[in-house]
C-alpha positions in Angstrom: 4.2 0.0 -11.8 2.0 -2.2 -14.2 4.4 -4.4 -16.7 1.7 -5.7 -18.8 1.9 -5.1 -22.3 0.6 -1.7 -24.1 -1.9 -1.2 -26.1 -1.3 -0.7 -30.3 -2.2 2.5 -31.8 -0.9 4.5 -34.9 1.2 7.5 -34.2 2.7 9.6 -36.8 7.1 9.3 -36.3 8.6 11.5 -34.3 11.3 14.1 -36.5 11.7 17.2 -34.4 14.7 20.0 -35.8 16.6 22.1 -33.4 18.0 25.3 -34.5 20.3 26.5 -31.8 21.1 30.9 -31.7 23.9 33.1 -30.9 22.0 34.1 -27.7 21.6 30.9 -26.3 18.2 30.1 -27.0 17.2 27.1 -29.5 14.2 26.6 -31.8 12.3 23.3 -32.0 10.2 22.6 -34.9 8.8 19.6 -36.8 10.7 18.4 -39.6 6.9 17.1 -41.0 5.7 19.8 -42.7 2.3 20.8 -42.1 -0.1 19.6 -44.7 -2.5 21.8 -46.4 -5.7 22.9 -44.5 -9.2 24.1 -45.2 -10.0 27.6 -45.9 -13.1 27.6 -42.6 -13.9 25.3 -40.1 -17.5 25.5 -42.0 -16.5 23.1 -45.0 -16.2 20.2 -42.7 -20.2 19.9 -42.4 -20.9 20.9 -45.7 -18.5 17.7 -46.5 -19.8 15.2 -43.9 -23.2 15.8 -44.7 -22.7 14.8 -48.3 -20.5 12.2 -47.2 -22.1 10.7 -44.3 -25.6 12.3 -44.1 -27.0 10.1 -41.6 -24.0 9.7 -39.3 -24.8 11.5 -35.9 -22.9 14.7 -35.0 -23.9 15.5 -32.1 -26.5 13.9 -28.9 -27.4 15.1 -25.8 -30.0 13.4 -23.4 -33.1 15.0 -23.0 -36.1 15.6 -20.5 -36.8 12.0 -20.6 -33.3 10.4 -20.8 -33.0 9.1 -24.1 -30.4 10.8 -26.1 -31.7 13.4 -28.9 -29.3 13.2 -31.7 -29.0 15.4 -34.9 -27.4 13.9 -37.9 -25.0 15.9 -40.3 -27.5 16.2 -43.2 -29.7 17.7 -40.4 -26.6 19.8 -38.8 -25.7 21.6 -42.3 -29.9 22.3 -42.8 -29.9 23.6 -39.8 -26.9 25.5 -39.5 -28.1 27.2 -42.9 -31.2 28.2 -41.8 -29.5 30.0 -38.7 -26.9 31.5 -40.8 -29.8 33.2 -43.2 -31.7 34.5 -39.7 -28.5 36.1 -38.9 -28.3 37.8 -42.2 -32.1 38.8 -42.0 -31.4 40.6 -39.4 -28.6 42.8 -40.6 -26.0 40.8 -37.5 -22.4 41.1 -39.2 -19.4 40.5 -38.0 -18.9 43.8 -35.9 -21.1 41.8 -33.4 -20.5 38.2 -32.5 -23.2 36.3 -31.2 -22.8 35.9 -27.3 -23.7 32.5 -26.1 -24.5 32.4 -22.1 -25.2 28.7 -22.1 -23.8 25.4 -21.5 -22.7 22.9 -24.3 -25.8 21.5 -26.1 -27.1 21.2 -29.7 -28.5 24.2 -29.8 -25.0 26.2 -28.4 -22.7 23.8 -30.7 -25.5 24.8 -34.6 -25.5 28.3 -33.2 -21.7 28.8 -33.2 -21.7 27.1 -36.7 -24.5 29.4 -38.0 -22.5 31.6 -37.1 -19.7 31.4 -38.5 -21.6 30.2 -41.5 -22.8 33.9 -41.7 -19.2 35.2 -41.1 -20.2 36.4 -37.8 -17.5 35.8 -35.1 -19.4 33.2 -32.1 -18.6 34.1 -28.7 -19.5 31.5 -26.0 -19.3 33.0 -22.4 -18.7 30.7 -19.1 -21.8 29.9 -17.7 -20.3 30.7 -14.2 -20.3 34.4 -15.3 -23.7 34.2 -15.4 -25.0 31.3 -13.2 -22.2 31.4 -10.1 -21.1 34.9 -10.0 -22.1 37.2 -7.5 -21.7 40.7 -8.7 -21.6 40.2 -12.7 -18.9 42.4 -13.8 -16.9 40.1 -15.8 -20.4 39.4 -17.6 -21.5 43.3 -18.2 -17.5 43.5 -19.5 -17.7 41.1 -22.2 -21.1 42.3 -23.6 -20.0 45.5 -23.0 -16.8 44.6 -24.9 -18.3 42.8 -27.9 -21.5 44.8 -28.3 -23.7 41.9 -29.5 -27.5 42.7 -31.7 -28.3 38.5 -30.4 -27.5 36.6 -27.1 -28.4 33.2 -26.7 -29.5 31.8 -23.4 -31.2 28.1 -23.5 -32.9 28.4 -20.8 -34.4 31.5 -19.9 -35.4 31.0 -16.5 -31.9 29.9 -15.6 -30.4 32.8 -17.1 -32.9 35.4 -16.2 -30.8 37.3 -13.1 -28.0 37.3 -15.5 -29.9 38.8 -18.5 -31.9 41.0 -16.7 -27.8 43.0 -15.6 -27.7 43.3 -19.3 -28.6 46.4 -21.3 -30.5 44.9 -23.5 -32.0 47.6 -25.8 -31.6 47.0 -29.0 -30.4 43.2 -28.3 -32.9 40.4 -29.1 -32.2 37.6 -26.7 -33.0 34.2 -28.6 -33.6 30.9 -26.2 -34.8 27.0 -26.5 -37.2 26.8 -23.1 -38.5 28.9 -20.3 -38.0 32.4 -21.6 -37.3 35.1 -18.8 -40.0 36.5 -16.7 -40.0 40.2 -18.2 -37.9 39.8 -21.3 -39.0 39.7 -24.3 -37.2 36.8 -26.3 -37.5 35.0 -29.7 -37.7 31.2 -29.8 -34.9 29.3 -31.5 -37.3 27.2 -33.1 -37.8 30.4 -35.5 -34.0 30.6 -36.5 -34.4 27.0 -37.6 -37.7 27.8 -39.2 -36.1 30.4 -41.4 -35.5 29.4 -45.4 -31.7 29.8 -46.2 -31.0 31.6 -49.4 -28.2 31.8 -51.9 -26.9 34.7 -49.3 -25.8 32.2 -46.9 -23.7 30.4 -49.8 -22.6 34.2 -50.7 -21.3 34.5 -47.2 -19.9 31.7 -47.0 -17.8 32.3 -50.1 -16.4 35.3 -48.0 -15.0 33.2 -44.9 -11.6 32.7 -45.5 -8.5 32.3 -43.3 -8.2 35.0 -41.6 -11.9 35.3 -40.9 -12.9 35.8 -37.2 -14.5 32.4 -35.9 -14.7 33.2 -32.5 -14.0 35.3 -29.4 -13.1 33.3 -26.5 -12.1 34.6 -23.0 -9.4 34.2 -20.5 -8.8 36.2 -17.5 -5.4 36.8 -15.5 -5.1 36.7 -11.8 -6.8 40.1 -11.7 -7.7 41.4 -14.5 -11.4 41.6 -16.4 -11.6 38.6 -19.2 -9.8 39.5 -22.5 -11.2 38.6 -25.6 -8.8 36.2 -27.5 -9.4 36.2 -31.1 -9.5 32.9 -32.8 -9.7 32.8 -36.9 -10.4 29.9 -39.1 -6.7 29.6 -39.8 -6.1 29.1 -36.2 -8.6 26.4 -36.0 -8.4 24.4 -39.3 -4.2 24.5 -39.1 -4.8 22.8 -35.9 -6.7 20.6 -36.8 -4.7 19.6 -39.8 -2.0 19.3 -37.2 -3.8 17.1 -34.5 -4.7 14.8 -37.8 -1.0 14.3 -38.7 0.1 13.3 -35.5 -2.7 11.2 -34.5 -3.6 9.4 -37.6 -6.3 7.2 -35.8 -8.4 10.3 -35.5 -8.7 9.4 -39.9 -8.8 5.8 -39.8 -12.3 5.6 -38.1 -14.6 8.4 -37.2 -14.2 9.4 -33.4 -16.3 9.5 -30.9 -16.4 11.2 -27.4 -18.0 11.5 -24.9 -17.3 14.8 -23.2 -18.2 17.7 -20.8 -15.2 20.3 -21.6 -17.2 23.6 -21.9 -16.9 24.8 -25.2 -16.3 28.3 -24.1 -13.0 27.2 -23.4 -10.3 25.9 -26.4 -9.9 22.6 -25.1 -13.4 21.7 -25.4 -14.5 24.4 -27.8 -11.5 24.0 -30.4 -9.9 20.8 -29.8 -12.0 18.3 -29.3 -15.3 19.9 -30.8 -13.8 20.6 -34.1 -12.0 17.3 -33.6 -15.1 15.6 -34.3 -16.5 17.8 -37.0 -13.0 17.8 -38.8 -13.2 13.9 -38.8 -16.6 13.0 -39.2 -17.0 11.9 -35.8 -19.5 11.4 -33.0 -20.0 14.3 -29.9 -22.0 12.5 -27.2 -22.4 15.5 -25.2 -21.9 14.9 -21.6 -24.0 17.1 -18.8 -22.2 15.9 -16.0 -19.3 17.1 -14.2 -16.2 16.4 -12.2 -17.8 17.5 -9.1 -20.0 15.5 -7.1 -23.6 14.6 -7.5 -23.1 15.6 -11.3 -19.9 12.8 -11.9 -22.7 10.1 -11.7 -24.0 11.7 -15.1 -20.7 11.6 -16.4 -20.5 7.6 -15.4 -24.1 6.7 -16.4 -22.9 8.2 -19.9 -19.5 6.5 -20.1 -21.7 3.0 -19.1 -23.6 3.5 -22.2 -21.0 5.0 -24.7 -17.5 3.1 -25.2 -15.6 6.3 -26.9 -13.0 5.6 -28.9 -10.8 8.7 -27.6 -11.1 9.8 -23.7 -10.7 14.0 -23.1 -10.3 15.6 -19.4 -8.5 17.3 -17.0 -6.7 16.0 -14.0 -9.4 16.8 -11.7 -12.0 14.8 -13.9 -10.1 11.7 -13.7 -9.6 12.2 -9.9 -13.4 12.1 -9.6 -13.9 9.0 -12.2 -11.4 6.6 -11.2 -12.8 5.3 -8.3 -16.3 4.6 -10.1 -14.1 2.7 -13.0 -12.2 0.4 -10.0 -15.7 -0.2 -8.7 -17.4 -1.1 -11.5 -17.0 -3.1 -13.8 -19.6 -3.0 -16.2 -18.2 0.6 -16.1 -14.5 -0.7 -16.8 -15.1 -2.7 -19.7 -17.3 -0.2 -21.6 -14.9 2.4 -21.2 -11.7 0.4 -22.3 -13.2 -1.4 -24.7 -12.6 0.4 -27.7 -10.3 3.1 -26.3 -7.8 4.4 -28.7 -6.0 7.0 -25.9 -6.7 8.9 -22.8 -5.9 12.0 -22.6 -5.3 14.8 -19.9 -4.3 18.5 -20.7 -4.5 21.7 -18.8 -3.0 20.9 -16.0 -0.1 18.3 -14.6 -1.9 14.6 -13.8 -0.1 13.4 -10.9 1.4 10.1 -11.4 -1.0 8.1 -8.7 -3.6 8.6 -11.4 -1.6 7.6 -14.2 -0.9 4.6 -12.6 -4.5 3.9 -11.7 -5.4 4.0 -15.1 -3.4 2.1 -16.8 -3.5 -0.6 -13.8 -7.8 -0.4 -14.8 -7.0 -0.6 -18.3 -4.7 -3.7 -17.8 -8.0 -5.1 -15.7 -10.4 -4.7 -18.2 -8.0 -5.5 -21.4 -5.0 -7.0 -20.5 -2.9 -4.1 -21.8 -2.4 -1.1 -20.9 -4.2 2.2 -22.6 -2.1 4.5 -24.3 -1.9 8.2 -22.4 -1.1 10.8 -24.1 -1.0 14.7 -23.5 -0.2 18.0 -25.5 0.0 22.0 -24.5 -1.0 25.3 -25.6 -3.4 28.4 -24.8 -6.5 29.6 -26.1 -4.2 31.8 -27.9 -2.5 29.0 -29.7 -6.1 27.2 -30.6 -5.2 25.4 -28.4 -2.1 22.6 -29.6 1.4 23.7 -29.8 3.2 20.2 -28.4 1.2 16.9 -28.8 2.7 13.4 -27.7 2.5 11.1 -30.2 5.3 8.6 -28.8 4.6 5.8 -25.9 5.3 7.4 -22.8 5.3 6.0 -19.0 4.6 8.9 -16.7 2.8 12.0 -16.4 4.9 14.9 -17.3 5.5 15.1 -21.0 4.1 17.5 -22.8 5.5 16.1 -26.1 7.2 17.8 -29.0 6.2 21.0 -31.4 2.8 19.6 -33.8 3.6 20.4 -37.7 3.4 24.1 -37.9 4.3 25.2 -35.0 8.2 26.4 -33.9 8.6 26.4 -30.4 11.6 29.2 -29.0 13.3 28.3 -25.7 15.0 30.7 -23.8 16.8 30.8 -20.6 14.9 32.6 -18.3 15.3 32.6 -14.6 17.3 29.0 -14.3 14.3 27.8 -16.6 13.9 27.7 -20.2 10.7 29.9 -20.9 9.0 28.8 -24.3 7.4 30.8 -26.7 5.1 29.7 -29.7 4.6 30.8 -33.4 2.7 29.2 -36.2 -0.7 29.4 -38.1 -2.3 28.7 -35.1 -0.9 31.6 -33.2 -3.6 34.5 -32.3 -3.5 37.8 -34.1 -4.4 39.2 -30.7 -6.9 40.3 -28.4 -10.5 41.5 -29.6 -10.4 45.6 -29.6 -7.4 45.5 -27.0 -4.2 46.4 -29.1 -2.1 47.3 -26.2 -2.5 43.6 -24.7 -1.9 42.1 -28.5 1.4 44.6 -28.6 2.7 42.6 -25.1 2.3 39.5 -25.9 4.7 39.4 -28.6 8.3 39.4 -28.7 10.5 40.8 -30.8 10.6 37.6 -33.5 6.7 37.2 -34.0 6.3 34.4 -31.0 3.4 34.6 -28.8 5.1 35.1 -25.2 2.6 32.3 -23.2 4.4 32.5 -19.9 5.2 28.6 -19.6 8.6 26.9 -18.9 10.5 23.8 -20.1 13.0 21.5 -20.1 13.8 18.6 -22.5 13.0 15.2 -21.4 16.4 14.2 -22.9 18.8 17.3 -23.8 20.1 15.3 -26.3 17.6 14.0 -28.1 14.8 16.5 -28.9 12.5 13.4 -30.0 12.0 12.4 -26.5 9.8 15.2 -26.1 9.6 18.6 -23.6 8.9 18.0 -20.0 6.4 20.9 -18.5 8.3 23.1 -15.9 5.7 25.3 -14.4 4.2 28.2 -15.4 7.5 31.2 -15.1 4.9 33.5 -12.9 4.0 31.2 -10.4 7.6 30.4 -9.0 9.2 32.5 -6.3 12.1 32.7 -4.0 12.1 31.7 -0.3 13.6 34.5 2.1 17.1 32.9 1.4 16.9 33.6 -2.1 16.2 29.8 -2.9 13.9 29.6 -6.3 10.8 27.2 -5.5 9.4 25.8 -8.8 5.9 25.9 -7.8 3.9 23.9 -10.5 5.8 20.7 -9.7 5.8 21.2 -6.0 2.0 21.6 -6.4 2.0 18.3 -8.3 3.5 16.2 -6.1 1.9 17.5 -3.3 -1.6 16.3 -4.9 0.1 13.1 -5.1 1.3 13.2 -1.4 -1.6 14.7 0.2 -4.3 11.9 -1.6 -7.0 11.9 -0.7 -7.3 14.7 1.6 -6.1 17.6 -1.3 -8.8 18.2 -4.0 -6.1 20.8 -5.2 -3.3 23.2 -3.8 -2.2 26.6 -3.8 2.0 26.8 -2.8 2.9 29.5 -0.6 6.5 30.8 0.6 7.2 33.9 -1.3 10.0 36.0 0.6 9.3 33.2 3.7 11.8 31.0 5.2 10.0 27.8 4.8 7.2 26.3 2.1 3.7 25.8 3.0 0.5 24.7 1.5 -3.1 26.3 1.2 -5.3 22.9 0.6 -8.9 22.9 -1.4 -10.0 19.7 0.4 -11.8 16.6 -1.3 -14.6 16.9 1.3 -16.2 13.1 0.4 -12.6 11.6 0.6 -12.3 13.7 4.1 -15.5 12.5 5.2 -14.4 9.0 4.3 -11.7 9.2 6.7 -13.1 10.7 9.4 -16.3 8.4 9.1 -18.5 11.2 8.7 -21.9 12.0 6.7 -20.1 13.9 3.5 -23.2 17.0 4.3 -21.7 17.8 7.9 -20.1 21.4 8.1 -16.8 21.5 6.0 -14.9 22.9 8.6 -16.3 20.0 11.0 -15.2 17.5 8.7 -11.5 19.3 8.1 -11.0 19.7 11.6 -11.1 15.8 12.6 -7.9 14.2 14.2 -8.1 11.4 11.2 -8.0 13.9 8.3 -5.2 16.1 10.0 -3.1 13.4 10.4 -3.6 11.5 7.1 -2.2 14.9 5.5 0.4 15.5 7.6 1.9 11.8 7.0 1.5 12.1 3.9 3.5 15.4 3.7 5.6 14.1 5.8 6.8 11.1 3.2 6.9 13.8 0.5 9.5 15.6 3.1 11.1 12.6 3.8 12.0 12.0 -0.1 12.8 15.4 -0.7 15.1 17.2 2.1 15.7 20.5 0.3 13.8 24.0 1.3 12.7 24.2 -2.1 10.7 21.3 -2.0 10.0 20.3 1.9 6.4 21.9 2.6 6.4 22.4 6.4 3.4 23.7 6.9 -0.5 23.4 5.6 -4.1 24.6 6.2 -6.9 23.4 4.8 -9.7 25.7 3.9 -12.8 25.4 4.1 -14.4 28.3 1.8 -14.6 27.3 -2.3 -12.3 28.8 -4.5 -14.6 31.9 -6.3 -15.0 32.8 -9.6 -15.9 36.7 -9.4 -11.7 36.4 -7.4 -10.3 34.5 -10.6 -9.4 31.6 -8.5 -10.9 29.2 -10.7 -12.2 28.2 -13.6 -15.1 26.2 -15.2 -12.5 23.4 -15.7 -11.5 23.5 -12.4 -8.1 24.9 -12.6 -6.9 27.1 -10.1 -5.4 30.3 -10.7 -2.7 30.3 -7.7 -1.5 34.0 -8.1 -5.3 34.6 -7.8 -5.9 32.3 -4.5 -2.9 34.2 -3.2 -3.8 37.5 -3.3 -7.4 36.9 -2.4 -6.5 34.9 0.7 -3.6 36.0 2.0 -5.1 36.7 5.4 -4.9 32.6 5.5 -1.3 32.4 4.4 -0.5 34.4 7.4 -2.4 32.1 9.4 -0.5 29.4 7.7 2.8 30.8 9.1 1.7 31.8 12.8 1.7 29.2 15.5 -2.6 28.7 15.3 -3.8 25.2 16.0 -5.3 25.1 12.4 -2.3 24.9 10.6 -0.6 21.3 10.4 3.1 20.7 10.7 4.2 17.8 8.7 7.2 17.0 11.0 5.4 16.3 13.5 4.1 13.4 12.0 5.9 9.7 12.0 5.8 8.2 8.5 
């Protein structure tokens, strides 16, 4: 554990209030009360562009390298000009723009324009359209939303995707390479277009409870549903995030970040982060996998952010260029105000790993910090905003928001209500009718436990998601969201990620997505052989199965000893809902798709290993 000394920063005190009921549930809530907000997400350029006209908004790298960068002043023209081609052409708020693309300028003044025009946007994954074999979850949400414009940037890149489309009627707008057979306008001619006072007339008309966007989550089976996100949700949020993290205020941000924007942690938090506070987007076209993380790391090389956004699986794939490098290092730490991870539980080996790098590069350590929510809850609900030493900790209810926690299952399920709460789901009133309860909170399927029950200020420890965990054959619960975690931990390097299995079984067991280049490390192979080569050699076997093995040793009880594990070769697949853009994976999903393997997993085949086995 590193004992140097950590870093400074500026968070708001913690006050949290409990309310305890008759039925055994308790309410948490902040006793700061949330400040007054803006009225759209839209004002927040129309201010930074008078106030800081020639502060850059957003950059991107282009053909050549060098980064292309629009200012505010430029944003707000630009954004006004879309908004009046969106009017011209009759698009209101019946049908959102759809937006096929990845985060770029273009994507990031469309939305705006948008919304601008009081038109809701509605950015789709680009896996829908780019890795998806069959395009049904595609055809549902154009089907769904009924869109007059679609954006693609590039149109060769989208072509197979537009061409399942039913187009008639739909003009498809994109930057470069429009599709072979499509007939397309150029967004050059939105920005050509000469805004009139109708853009400031609809603008006048966005209010509150004014539709921003559509954005779309799937369950384990179903088709993506269409959560509906209004400037209330968005600017309450924001108001929220500025309270408890008042360095976000004292100097404009900047990040450097690849979170798609179709999603809310990307597309709401730290998106309308920076346009809330003036900052800087350096938008980042790498990703956590490999031969695009080295985008990611040429990026950070050149950028120092001042606040660091990812997801457990980002950090996996950057750490090891940050303890390598050290030009890297001193970049990225240099003007670091936090690093933080959402979406998913970090397991504590990173953690330690980065503050250990931020300790070699600054002689403290950096200041980690986390919150939760949904895409229904745009997206904070908890935020910590209070030193804390290991992953876990979710923090405490952001101003605004009550948090409900009721007993559920030896757990305490929590359930969310506040301004930043969904009205529902787009045209699906049924699904908006379920995912309520009786009180008004949004029923989000996530457990809890206090990290201190008596002393709410400590903050809410994350307990798993209440769907995920099951009971062995012996009627034993097994909490499957931390067993997944500190498997990760156990199984390093050999697990990229981990699917939990046991469900009416005697014993625990373990469906691994592999790290293939950490595999190949180990087994001193080229990282291109066959997967399944490089899963099957003695020195990766037996590297997992020790390190299951140690996990065993520590942690004697059925619930938590995994006694068997496969490792798979075949990618988890978006058109099965076993993963997402982000790279989280959906384990009721990976269950029922593969559950072939988890009977493999439990017969006596020479694929499966058997941590007891193993000396540790």
């Amino acid at each position: 554990m590193t004992t140097a000394p950590r870093a400074g920063i500026d968070f708001a005190p913690v006050r949290i209030a409990r309310e305890d009921r008759p039925d055994g549930s308790f309410i948490l809530r902040s006793a700061t009360p949330l400040g007054a907000y803006a009225d759209n997400i839209c004002q927040f350029l129309v201010t930074w562009a008078g106030e800081a006209p020639d502060r850059v908004f957003l950059a991107e790298r282009g053909g050549g390298g060098a980064w292309i960068t629009v200012t505010y002043a430029e944003a707000l023209a630009k954004v006004r000009s879309i908004a009046q081609a969106l009017i011209d052409r009759g698009i209101d708020a019946a049908h959102p723009v759809m937006i096929l693309s990845d985060n770029g300028i273009e994507n990031g003044l469309l939305q705006l324009g948008a919304m601008f025009a009081g038109v809701p946007a509605a950015p789709v994954s680009p896996a829908y359209s780019l890795l998806s074999t069959d395009g049904a979850k595609l055809r549902h949400i154009f089907d769904l939303i009924e869109p007059k414009l679609v954006f693609a940037a590039d149109g060769t890149m989208f072509g197979k995707a537009l061409a399942r489309l039913d187009l008639d009627g739909v003009e498809v707008v994109c930057t470069r390479n429009p599709a072979d057979g499509i007939a397309s306008t150029a967004f050059s001619d939105l920005i050509a277009t000469t805004p009139t006072a109708a853009v400031d007339a609809a603008l006048s008309t966005v209010g509150p409870g004014t539709v921003a966007k559509i954005l779309f989550t799937s369950g384990s089976t179903d088709l993506p549903k269409g959560v509906v996100n209004t400037h209330r949700m968005l600017c309450s949020n924001q108001q929220a995030i500025a309270q408890v993290w008042p360095f976000v205020e004292a100097r404009p941000p900047v990040i450097v970040d690849w979170l798609p924007w179709n999603h809310t942690f990307g597309g709401n938090h730290n998106f309308n982060l920076i346009l809330r506070n003036g900052g800087t987007l350096y938008i980042d076209a790498g990703k956590p996998v490999p031969h695009l993380i080295e985008k990611t790391v040429a990026n950070l090389k050149e950028v120092a952010p001042t606040l660091y956004f990812n997801v457990p699986r980002g950090f996996d794939m950057l750490i090891p260029h940050l303890e390598r490098d050290e030009a890297l290092r001193a970049t990225f730490f240099s003007r670091l105000d936090t690093v933080f991870y959402a979406g998913a539980a970090l397991p504590q080996t990173l953690w330690e790993r980065l503050e250990a790098l931020s300790v070699r590069a600054t002689g403290a350590m950096v200041n980690m910090t986390s919150s939760w929510g949904a895409t229904e809850t745009a997206p904070m609900v908890t935020s910590v905003h209070f030193p804390i030493d290991e992953a876990g900790n979710i923090g405490v209810p952001a101003p605004g928001c009550e948090l409900k926690m009721i007993p559920n299952a030896g757990k305490l399920e929590m359930r969310v209500r506040g301004p930043n709460v969904t009205p529902g789901y787009y045209k699906r009133d049924d699904l908006t009718r379920a995912a309520f309860d009786e009180d008004g909170f949004y029923i989000i399927g996530d457990a809890g436990r206090l990290a201190d029950p008596d002393d709410p200020n400590r903050g809410i420890a994350f307990d798993g998601r209440i769907a995920e965990d099951f009971k062995l054959s012996t009627g034993t619960w097994v909490h499957a969201g931390n067993l997944r975690v500190a498997a990760l931990g156990a199984g390093a390097p050999v697990i990229q990620d981990a699917v939990v299995t046991g469900h009416d079984r005697d014993e625990v067991g373990l469906l691994v997505f592999p790290n293939l280049a950490a595999c190949a490390g180990l087994a001193g192979v080229d990282a291109s052989a066959p997967a399944a080569d490089i899963v099957a050699h003695e020195a990766v076997r037996t590297a997992l199965a020790r390190g299951l093995a140690a996990h065993n040793a520590r942690h004697p009880g059925s619930s938590e000893r995994i006694t068997c594990a496969l490792i798979m070769t075949a990618p988890p697949s978006i058109d099965a809902n076993e993963i997402t853009d982000k790279g989280y994976i959906n384990q009721r999903a990976v269950l029922a798709a593969r559950a072939d393997l988890v009977d493999v997993l439990y017969g006596d085949g020479p694929a499966v290993i058997r941590p007891e086995e193993q000396d540790t």
